[in-house]
PDB file with SEQRES, HELIX, SHEET and CRYST1 records, atoms N, CA, C and O in Angstrom:
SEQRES   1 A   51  UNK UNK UNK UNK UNK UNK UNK UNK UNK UNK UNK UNK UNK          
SEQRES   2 A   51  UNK UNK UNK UNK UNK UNK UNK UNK UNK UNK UNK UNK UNK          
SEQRES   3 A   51  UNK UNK UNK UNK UNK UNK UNK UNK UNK UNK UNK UNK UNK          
SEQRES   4 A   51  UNK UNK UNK UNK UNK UNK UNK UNK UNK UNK UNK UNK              
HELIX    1 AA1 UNK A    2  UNK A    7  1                                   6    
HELIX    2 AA2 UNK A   19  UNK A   21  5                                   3    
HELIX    3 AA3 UNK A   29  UNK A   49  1                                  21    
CRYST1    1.000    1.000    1.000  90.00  90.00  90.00 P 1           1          
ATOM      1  N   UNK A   1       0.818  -1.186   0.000  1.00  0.00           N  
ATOM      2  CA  UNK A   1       0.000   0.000   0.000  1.00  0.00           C  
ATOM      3  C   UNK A   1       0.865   1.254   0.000  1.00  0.00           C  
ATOM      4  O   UNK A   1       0.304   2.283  -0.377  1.00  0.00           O  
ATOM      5  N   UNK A   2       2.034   1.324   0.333  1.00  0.00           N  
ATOM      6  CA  UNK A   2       3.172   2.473   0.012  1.00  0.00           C  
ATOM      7  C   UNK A   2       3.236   2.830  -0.808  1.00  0.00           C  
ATOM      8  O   UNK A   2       3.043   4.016  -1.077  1.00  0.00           O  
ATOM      9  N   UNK A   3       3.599   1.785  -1.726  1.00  0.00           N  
ATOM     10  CA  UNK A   3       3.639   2.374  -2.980  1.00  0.00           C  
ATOM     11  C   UNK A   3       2.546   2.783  -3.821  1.00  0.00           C  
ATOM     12  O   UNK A   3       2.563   3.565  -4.772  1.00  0.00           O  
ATOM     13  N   UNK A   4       1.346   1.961  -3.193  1.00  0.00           N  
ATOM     14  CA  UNK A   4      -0.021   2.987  -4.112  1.00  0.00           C  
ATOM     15  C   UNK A   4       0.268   4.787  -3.465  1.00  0.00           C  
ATOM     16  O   UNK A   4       0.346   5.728  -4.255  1.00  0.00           O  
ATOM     17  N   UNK A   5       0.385   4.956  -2.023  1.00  0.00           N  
ATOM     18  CA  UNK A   5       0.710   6.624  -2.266  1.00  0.00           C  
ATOM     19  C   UNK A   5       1.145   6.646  -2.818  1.00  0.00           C  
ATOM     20  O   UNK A   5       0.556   7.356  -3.633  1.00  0.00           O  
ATOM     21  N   UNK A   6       2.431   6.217  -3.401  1.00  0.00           N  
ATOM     22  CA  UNK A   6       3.956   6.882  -4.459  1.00  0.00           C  
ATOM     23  C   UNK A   6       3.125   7.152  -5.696  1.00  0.00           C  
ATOM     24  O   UNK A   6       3.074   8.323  -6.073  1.00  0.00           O  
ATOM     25  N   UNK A   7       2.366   6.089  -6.483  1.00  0.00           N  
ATOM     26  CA  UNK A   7       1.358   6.274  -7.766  1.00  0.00           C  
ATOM     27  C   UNK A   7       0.301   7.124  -7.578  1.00  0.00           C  
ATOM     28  O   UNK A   7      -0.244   7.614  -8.567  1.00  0.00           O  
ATOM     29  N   UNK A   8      -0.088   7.387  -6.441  1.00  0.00           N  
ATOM     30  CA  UNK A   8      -1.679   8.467  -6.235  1.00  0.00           C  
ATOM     31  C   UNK A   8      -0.932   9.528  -6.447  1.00  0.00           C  
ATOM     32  O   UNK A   8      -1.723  10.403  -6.796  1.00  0.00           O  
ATOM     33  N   UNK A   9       0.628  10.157  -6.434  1.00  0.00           N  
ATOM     34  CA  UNK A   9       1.211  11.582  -6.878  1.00  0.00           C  
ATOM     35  C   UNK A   9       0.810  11.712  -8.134  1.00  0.00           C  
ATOM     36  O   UNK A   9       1.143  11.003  -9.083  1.00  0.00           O  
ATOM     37  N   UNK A  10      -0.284  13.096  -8.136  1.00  0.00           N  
ATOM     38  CA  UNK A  10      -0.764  13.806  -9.922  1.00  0.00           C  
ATOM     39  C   UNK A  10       0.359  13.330 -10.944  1.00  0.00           C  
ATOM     40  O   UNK A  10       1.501  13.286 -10.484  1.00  0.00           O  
ATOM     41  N   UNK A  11       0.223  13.061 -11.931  1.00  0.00           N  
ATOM     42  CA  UNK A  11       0.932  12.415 -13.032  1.00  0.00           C  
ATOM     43  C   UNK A  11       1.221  14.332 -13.668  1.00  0.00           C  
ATOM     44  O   UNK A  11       2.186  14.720 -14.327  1.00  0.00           O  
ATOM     45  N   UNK A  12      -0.014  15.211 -13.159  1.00  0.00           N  
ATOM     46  CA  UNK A  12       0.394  16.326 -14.148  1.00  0.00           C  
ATOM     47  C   UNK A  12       1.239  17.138 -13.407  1.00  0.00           C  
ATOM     48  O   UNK A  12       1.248  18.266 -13.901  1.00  0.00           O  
ATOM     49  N   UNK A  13       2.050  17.033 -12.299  1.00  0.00           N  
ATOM     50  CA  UNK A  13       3.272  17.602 -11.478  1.00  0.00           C  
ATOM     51  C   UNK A  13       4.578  17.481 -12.735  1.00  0.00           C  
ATOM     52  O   UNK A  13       5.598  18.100 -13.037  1.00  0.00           O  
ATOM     53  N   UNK A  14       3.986  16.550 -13.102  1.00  0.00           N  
ATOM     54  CA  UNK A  14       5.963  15.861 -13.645  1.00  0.00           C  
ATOM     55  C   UNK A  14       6.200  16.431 -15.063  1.00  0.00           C  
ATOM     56  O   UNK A  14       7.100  16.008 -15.788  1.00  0.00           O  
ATOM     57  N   UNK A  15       5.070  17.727 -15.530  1.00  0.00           N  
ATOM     58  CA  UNK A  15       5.230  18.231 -16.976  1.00  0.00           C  
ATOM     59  C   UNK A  15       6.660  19.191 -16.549  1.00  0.00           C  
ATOM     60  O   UNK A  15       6.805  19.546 -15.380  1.00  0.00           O  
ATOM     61  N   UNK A  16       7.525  19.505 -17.457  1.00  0.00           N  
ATOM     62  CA  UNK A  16       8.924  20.068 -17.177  1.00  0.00           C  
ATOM     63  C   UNK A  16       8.884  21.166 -18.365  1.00  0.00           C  
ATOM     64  O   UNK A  16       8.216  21.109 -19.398  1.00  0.00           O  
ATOM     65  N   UNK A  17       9.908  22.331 -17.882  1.00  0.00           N  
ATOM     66  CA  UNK A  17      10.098  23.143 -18.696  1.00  0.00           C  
ATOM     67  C   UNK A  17      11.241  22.846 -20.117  1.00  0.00           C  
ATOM     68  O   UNK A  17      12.265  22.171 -20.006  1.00  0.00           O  
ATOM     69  N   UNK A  18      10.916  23.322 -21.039  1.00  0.00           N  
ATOM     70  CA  UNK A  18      10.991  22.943 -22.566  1.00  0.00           C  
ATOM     71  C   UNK A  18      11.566  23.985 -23.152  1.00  0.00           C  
ATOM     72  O   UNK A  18      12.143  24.740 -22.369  1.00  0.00           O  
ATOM     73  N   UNK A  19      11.607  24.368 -24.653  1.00  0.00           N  
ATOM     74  CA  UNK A  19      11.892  25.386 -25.121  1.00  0.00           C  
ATOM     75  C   UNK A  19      11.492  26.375 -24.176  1.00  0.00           C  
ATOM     76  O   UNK A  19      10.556  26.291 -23.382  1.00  0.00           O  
ATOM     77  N   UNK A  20      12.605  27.697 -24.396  1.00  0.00           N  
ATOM     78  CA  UNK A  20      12.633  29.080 -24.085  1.00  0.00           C  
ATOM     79  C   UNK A  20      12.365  28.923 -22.230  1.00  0.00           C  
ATOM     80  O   UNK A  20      12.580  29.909 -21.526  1.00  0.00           O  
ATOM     81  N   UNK A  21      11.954  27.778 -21.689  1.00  0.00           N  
ATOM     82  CA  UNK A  21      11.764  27.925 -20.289  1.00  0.00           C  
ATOM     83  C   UNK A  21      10.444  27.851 -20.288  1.00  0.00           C  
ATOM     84  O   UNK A  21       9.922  28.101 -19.202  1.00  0.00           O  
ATOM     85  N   UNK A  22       9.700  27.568 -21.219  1.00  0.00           N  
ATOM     86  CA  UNK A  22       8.246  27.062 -21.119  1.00  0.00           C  
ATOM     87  C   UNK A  22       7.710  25.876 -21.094  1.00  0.00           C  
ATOM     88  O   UNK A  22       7.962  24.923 -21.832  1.00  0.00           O  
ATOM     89  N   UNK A  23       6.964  25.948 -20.231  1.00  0.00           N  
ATOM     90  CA  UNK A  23       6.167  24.334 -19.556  1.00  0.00           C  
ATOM     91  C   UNK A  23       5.535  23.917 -20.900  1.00  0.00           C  
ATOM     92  O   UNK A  23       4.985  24.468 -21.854  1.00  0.00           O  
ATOM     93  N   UNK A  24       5.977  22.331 -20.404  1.00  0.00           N  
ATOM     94  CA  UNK A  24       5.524  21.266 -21.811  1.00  0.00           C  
ATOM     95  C   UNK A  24       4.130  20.830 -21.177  1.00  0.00           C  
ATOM     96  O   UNK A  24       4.174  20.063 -20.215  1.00  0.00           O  
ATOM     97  N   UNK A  25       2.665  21.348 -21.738  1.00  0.00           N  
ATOM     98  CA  UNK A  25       1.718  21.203 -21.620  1.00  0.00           C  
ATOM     99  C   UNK A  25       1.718  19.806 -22.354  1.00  0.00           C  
ATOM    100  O   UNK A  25       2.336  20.021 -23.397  1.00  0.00           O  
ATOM    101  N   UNK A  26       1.411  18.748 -22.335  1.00  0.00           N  
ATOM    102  CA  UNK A  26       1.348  17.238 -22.787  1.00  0.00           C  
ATOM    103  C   UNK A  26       0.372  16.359 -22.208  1.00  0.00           C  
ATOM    104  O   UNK A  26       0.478  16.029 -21.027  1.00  0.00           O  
ATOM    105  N   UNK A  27      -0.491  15.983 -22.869  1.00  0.00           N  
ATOM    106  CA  UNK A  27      -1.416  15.017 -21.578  1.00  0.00           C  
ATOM    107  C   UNK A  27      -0.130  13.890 -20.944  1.00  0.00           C  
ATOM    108  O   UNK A  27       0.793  13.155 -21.295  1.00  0.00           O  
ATOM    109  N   UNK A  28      -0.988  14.480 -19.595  1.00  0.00           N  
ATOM    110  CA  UNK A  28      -0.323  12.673 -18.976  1.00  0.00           C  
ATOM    111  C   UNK A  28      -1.662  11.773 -18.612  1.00  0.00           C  
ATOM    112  O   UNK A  28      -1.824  11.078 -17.609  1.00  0.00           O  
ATOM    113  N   UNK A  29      -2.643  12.000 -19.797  1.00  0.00           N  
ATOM    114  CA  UNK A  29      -3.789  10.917 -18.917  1.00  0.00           C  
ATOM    115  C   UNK A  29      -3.007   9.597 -19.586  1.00  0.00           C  
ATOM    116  O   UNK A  29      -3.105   8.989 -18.520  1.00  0.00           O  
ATOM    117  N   UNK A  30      -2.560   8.979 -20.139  1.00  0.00           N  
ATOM    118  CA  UNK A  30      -1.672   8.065 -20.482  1.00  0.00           C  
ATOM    119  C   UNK A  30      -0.897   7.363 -18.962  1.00  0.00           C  
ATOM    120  O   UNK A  30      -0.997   6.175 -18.656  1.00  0.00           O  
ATOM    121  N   UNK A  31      -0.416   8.021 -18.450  1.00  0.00           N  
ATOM    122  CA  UNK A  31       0.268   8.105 -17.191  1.00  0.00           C  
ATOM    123  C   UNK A  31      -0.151   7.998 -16.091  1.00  0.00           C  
ATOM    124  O   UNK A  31       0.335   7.367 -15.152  1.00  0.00           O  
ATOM    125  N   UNK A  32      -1.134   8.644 -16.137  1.00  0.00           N  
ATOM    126  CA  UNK A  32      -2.483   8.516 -14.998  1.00  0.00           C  
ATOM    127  C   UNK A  32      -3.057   7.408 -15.013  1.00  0.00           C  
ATOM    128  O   UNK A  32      -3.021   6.787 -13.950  1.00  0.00           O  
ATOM    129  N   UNK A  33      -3.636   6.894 -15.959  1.00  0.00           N  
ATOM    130  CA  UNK A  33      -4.198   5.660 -16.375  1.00  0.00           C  
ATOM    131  C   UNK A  33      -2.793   4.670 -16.124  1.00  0.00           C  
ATOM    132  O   UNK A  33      -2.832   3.439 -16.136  1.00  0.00           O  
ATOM    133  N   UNK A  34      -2.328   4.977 -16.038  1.00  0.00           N  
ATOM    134  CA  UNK A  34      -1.371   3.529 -16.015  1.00  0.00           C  
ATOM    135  C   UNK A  34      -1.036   3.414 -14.098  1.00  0.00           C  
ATOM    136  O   UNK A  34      -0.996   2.409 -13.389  1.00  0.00           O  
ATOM    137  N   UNK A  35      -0.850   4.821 -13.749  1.00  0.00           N  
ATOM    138  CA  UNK A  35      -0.788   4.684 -12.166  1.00  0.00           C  
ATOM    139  C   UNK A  35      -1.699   4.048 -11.809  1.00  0.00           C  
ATOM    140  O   UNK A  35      -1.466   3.082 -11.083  1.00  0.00           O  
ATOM    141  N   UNK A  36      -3.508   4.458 -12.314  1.00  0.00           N  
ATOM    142  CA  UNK A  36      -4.872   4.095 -11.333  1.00  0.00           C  
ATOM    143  C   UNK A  36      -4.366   2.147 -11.644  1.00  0.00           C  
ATOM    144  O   UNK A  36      -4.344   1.307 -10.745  1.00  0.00           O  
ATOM    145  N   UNK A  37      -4.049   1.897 -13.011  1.00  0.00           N  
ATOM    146  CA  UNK A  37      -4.398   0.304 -12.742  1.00  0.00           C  
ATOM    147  C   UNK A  37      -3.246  -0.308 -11.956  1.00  0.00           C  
ATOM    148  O   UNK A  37      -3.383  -1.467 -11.566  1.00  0.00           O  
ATOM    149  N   UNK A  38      -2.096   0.372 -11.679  1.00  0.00           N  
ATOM    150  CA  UNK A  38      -1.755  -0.303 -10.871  1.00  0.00           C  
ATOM    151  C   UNK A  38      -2.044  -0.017  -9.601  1.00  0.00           C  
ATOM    152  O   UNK A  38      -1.815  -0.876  -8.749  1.00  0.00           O  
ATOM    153  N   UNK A  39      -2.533   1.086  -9.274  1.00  0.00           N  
ATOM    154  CA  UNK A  39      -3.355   1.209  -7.494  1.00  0.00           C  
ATOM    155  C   UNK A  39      -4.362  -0.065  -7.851  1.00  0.00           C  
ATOM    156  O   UNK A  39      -4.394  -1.003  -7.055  1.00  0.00           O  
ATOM    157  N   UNK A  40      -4.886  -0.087  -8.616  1.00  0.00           N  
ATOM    158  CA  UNK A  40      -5.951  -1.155  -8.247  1.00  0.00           C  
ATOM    159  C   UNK A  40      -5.485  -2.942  -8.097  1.00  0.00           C  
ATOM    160  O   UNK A  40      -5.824  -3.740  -7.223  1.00  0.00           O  
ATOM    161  N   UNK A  41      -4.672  -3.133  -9.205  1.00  0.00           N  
ATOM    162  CA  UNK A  41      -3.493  -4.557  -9.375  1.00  0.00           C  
ATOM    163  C   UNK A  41      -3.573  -4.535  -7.571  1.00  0.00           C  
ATOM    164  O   UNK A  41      -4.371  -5.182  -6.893  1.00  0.00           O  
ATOM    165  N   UNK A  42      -2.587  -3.672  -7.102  1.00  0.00           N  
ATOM    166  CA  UNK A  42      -1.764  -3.584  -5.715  1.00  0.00           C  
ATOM    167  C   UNK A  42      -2.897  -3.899  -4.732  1.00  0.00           C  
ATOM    168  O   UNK A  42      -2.776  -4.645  -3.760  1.00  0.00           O  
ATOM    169  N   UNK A  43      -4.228  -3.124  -5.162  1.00  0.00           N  
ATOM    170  CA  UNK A  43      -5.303  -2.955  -3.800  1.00  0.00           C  
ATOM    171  C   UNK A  43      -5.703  -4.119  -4.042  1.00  0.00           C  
ATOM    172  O   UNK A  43      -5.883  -4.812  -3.040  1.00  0.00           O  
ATOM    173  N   UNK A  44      -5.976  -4.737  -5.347  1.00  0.00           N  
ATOM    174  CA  UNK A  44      -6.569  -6.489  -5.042  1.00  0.00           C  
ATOM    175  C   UNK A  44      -5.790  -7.283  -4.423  1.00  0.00           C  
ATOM    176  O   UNK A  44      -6.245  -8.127  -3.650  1.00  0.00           O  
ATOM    177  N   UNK A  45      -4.499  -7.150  -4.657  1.00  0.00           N  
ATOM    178  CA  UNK A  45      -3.495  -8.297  -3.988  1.00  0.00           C  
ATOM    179  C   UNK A  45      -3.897  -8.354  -2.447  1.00  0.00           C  
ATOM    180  O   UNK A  45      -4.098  -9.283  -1.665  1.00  0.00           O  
ATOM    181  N   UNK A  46      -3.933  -6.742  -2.327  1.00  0.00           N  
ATOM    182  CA  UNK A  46      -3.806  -6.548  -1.059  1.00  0.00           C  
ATOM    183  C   UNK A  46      -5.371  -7.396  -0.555  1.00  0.00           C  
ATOM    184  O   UNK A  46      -5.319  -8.473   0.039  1.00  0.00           O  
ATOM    185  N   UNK A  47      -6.278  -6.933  -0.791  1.00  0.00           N  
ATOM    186  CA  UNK A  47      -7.662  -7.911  -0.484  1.00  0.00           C  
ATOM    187  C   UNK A  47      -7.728  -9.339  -0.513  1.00  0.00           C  
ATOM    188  O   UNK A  47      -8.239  -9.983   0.403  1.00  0.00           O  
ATOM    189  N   UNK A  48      -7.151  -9.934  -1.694  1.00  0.00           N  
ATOM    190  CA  UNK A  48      -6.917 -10.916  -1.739  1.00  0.00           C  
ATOM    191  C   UNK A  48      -6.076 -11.679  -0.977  1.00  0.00           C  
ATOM    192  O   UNK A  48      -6.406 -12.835  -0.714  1.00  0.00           O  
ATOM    193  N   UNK A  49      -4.815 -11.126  -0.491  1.00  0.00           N  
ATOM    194  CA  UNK A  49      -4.070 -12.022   0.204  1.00  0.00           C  
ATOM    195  C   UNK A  49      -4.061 -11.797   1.899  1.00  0.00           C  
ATOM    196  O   UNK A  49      -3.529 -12.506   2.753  1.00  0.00           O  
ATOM    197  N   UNK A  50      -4.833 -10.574   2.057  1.00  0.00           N  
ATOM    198  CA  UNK A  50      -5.083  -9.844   3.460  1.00  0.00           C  
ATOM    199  C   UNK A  50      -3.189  -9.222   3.814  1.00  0.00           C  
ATOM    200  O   UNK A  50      -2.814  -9.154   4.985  1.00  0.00           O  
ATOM    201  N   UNK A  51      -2.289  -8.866   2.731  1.00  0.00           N  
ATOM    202  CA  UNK A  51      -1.425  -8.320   3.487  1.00  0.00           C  
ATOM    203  C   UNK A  51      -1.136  -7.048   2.940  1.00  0.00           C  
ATOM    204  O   UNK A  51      -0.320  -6.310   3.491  1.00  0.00           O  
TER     205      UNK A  51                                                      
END                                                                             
């Protein structure tokens, strides 16, 4: 369950500055979506195995 906090951090924090010093607007729902299924992978184990 630790590491589901580490994946619940906004995926849209991690956009970085780019040309001229301007923020790279980019979807991260790509990124997002890949964190939620693994919160969920992690939260079944966790149900499933009770640890």
């Amino acid at each position: 369950m630790s590491e589901n906090k580490v994946l619940a951090h906004p995926a849209s924090v991690d956009s970085i500055p780019s040309s001229g010093n301007q923020e790279d607007h980019v979807s991260m729902g790509a990124t997002a979506a890949r964190q939620a299924n693994q919160i969920v992978d992690h939260a079944a184990d966790v149900l499933a195995n009770g640890t």
